[in-house]
C-alpha positions in Angstrom: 0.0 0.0 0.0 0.5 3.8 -0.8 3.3 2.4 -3.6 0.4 3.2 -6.5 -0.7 6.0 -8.2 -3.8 7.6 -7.8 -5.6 9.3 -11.1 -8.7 10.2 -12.0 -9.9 9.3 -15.3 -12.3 11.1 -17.7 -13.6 9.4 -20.8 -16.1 11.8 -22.8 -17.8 9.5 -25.3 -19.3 11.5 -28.2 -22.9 10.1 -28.8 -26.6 11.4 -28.0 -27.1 8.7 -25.4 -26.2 8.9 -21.8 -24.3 5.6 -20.7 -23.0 4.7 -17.8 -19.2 3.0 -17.9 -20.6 -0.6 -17.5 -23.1 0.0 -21.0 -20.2 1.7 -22.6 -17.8 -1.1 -22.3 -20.9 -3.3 -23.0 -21.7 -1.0 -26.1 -18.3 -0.4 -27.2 -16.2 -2.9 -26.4 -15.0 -6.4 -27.4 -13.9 -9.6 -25.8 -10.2 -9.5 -25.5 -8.9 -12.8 -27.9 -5.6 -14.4 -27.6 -3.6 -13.4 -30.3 -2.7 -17.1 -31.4 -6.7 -16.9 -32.8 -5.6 -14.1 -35.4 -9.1 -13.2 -35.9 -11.5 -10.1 -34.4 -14.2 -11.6 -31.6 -17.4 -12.3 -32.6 -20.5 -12.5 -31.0 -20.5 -15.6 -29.8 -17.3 -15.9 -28.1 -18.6 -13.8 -25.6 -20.0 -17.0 -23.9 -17.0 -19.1 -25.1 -14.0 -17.0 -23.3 -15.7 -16.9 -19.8 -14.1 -18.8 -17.1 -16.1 -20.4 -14.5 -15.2 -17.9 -12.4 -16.6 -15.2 -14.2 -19.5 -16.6 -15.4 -21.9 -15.9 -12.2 -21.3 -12.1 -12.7 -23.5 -9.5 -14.8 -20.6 -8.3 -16.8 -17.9 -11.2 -16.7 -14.1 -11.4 -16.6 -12.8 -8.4 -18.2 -9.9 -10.9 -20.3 -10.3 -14.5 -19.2 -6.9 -16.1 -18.1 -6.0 -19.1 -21.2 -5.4 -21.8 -18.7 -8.8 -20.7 -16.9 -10.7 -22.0 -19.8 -9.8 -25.3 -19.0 -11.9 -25.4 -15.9 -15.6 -26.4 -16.0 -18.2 -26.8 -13.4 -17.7 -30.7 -13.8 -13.9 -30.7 -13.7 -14.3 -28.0 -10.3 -16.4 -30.5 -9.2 -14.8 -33.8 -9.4 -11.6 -31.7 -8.1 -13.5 -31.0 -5.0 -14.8 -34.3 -5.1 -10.8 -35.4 -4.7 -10.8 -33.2 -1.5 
């Protein structure tokens, strides 16, 4: 602690609607791919590159961690199952 900086940020979006941040980044934004994929996201890899850990929340995981993809419900599951 006290080893960051503090700033305050001010993004001015130029359009007629008021958004908050979260429906900018909904409206604006796009899911964050791993470069190996060489492609632009499309709409459905929304749902494909959430982790579990993400999945639960209104907005998701901001860039899902690779390995993370890897870990379903079942495979949690028979983890915990292991003890």
């Amino acid at each position: 602690e006290g080893n960051g900086v503090e700033a305050t940020v001010r993004i001015v979006l130029n359009t007629s609607e008021k958004l908050s941040m979260a429906q900018a980044f909904e409206h604006f934004g796009t899911v964050p791919l791993p470069p190996y994929l060489g492609r632009e996201s499309e709409a459905s890899d929304r749902g494909k590159y959430q982790t579990v850990y993400a999945k639960d929340s209104a907005s998701g995981s901001v860039a899902a961690p690779t390995a993370g993809l890897h870990f379903t419900d079942e495979l949690l599951a028979k983890i915990h199952d292991k003890g």
